[in-house]
N, C-alpha and C positions, 0 to 999 in steps of 0.2 A: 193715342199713344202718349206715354208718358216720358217724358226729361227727367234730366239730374240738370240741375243749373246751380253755377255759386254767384252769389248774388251778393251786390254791393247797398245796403238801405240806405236808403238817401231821402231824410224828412226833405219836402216840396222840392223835389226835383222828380221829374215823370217824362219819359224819354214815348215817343210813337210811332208805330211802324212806317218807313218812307224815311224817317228826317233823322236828326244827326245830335246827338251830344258830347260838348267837350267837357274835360272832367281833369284837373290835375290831382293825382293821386300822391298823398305825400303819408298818412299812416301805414306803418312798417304792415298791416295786415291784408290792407287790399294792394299795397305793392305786391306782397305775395300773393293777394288774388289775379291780381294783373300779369305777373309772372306768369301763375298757373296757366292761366286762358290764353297765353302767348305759347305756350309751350303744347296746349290741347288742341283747341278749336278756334278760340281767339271769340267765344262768347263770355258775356257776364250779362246776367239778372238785374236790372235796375227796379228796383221797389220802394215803396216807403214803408218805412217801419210806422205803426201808429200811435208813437211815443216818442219824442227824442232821448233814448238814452240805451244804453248796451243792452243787447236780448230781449228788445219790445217786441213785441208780438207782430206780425207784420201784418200789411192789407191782404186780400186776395186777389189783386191785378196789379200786375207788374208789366215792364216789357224786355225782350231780348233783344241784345245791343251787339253787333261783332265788331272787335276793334279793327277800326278801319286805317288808322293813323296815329302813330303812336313815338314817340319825343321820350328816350330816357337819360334822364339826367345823372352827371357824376354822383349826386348824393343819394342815389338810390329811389327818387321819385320818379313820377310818371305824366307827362302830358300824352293823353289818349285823345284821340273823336271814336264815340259808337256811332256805329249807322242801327238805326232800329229796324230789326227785323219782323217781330210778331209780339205781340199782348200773349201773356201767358197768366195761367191760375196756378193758383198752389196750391196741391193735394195734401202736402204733408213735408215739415220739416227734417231732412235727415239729421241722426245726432254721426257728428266727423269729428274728428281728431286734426281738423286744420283750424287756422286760426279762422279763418271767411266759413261763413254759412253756407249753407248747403241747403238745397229744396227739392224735391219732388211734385214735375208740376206739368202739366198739358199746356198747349199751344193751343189759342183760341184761331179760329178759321174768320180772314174779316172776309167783310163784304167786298167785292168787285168792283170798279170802276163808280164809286158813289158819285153822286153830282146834286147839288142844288139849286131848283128853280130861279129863274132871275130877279123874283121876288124875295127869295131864302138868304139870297146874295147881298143882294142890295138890300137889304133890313139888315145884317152881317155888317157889310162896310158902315154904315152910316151909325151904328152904335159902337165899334173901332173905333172911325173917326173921333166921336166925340170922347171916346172913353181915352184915347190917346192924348187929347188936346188937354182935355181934364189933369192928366199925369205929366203932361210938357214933351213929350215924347215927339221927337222929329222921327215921321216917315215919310218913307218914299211913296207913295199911293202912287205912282205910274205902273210903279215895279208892284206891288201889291196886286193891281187890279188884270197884272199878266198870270198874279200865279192860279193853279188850278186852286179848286173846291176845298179838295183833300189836302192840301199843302198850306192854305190858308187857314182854315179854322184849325187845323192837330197843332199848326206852327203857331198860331195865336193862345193854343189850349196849352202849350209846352211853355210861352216862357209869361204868361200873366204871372203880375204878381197877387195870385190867389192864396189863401191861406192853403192849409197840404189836405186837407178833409176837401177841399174845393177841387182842386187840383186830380185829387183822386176819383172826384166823382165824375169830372171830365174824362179820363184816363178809361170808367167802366162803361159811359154809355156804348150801345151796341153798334151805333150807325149816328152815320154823320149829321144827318138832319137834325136828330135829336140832342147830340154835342153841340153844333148851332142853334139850339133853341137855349140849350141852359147856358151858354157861353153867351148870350144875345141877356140870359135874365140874370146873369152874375155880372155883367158890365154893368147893368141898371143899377145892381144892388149896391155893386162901388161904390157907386156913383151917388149915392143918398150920402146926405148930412144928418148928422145926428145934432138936434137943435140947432140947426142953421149953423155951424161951426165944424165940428166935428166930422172928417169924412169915415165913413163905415171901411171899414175892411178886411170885416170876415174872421177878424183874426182872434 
């Protein structure tokens, strides 16, 4: 079954079903998107456009986000949280007469209660770890090591700072094993130096 969704492009930002993104909206257009989705369903489209610049073409995986919390300020912006609902495809851009984009697009079906072997796991954490410590990054590993499968590796795929082709490719794998696998060989790739100096970063 096919959606109408309007959707906000946002280069390296990729939101996953289960978790949460916050986003203050300050251009006059997706205030009006925001408006809109406050007044309809309280859904918007998070996507990357595959260009940073007006009217790029966009990817074909996005996810839907329903405003879960939302902050409006006297000057007409917007502090939002989306809770992510579902990965969706785009079939086809509608042309609108709004300012925010418009898409025609199916809901992808995920998988069920995914989990990862305590091997899958623990090869996960232990390349975190290091790729954390590498970036100086203070974690909590107590609180990490509570949370499920699915909440750790989409939460860890959601804010790396991967470049947005990287990011997106997390975004389309189909199952979680295999998001942990490439998540497991994009930490590694960081992680190289280019002539002993220089760290890789995709970008």
């Amino acid at each position: 079954m096919s959606v109408r969704l309007s959707i906000f492009p946002l280069p390296g930002a990729i939101l996953f079903p289960g978790l949460q993104l916050p986003l203050h909206v300050f251009e006059p257009r997706y205030r009006d998107l925001v408006g809109h989705a406050l007044a309809k369903d309280r859904l918007i489209g998070i996507i990357q456009p595959q260009k940073s610049k007006d009217g790029a073409p966009l990817y074909e995986i996005g996810c839907v986000g329903r405003i879960a919390d939302v902050e409006a300020l006297e000057d007409g912006r917007y502090n939002i949280v989306l809770d992510g609902e579902s990965r969706f495809r785009v079939l086809r851009e509608i042309d609108v007469a709004t300012a925010f984009r418009q898409v025609e697009a199916e809901l992808i079906e995920e998988p069920e209660d995914e989990v990862l072997s305590s091997v899958e796991r623990a090869g996960f954490e232990f390349e975190a770890r290091r790729f954390a410590d590498m970036q100086g990054y203070s974690v909590d590993w107590d609180s990490v090591a509570r949370l499920d499968d699915e909440t750790l590796i989409n939460g860890v795929a959601q804010i790396a700072p991967f470049d947005p082709a990287s990011k997106q490719a997390l975004l389309e794998v189909p199952d979680l094993k295999q998001r942990c696998e490439l998540m497991i060989q994009l930490m590694q790739f960081f992680a190289l130096r280019d002539d002993g100096d220089e760290i890789v970063t995709l970008q």
